[in-house]
N, C-alpha and C positions, 0 to 999 in steps of 0.2 A: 863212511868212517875210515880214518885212515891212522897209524901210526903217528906222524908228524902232519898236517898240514900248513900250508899257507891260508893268509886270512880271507882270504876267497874258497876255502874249503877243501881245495885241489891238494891231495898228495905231496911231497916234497920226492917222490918217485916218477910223478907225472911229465911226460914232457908238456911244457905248453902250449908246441906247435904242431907237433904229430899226435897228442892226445893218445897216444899209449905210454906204458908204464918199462920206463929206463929199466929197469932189474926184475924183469919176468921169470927169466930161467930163476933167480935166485931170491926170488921172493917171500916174504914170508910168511909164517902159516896163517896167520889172519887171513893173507889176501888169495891164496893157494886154496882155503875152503870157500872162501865167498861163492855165492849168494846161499850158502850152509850151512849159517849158523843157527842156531836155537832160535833165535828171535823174529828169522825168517820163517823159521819150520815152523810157530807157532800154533796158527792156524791158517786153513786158504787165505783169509782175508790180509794176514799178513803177506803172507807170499806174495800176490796180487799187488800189493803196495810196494813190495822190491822187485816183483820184475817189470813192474810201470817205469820204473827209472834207471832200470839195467838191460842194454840192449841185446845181451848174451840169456839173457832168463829167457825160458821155455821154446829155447831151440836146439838143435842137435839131437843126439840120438836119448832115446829113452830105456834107462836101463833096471833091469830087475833088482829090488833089495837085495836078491842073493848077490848077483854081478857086482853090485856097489859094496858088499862086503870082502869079495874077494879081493878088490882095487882095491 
Protein backbone atom coordinates (compact mmCIF):
# COMPACT_ATOMS: atom_id res chain seq x y z
CA UNK A 1 0.00 0.00 0.00
CA UNK A 2 1.30 3.10 -0.98
CA UNK A 3 0.26 6.77 -1.14
CA UNK A 4 0.08 7.24 -4.99
CA UNK A 5 0.79 4.22 -7.12
CA UNK A 6 1.19 3.36 -10.58
CA UNK A 7 -0.99 0.77 -12.13
CA UNK A 8 1.42 -1.96 -11.53
CA UNK A 9 1.06 -1.28 -7.79
CA UNK A 10 4.61 0.21 -7.46
CA UNK A 11 4.91 3.59 -5.57
CA UNK A 12 5.22 6.64 -7.55
CA UNK A 13 8.45 7.07 -4.87
CA UNK A 14 9.72 3.89 -6.21
CA UNK A 15 12.57 3.99 -8.55
CA UNK A 16 12.01 1.44 -11.14
CA UNK A 17 15.57 0.56 -11.68
CA UNK A 18 17.27 0.50 -8.33
CA UNK A 19 14.06 -0.55 -6.69
CA UNK A 20 14.50 1.65 -3.66
CA UNK A 21 12.41 4.55 -2.54
CA UNK A 22 13.68 8.23 -4.18
CA UNK A 23 12.52 10.24 -0.69
CA UNK A 24 13.72 7.95 2.19
CA UNK A 25 15.17 10.57 4.40
CA UNK A 26 11.81 12.38 3.81
CA UNK A 27 9.32 9.94 3.83
CA UNK A 28 6.23 9.83 5.14
CA UNK A 29 4.74 8.46 8.20
CA UNK A 30 2.86 5.67 6.44
CA UNK A 31 6.06 4.30 5.14
CA UNK A 32 8.44 5.45 8.18
CA UNK A 33 6.15 2.85 10.45
CA UNK A 34 5.78 0.16 8.04
CA UNK A 35 5.62 -3.04 8.49
CA UNK A 36 3.71 -1.30 11.90
CA UNK A 37 0.71 -0.95 11.48
CA UNK A 38 -2.47 -2.33 13.29
CA UNK A 39 -3.28 -4.67 10.50
CA UNK A 40 0.09 -6.11 10.68
CA UNK A 41 0.21 -6.32 14.45
CA UNK A 42 -3.04 -8.01 14.28
CA UNK A 43 -2.31 -11.33 14.98
CA UNK A 44 1.00 -13.75 14.13
CA UNK A 45 -0.77 -15.02 11.30
CA UNK A 46 -0.96 -11.71 10.00
CA UNK A 47 2.43 -10.73 10.59
CA UNK A 48 3.65 -13.91 8.88
CA UNK A 49 1.67 -12.78 5.70
CA UNK A 50 3.58 -9.22 5.66
CA UNK A 51 6.83 -10.24 6.36
CA UNK A 52 6.35 -13.24 3.60
CA UNK A 53 6.43 -10.25 1.10
CA UNK A 54 8.75 -7.80 3.03
CA UNK A 55 12.37 -8.64 2.88
CA UNK A 56 13.19 -6.30 5.90
CA UNK A 57 10.47 -8.25 8.22
CA UNK A 58 12.13 -10.30 10.97
CA UNK A 59 15.65 -9.27 10.71
CA UNK A 60 17.90 -6.95 12.60
CA UNK A 61 17.92 -6.35 16.02
CA UNK A 62 15.23 -7.28 18.48
CA UNK A 63 14.17 -4.69 20.63
CA UNK A 64 12.20 -4.61 24.10
CA UNK A 65 8.67 -2.84 24.23
CA UNK A 66 10.36 -0.56 26.73
CA UNK A 67 13.20 0.37 24.13
CA UNK A 68 10.61 0.74 21.42
CA UNK A 69 8.81 3.25 23.67
CA UNK A 70 11.62 5.29 24.41
CA UNK A 71 12.39 5.50 20.23
Amino acid sequence: ISLVEYSDGDCIFLDPTLRNCTVYHARPSQCRTWPFWASNLKSPKSWARTASGCPGCNTGQLYSIEEIGKR
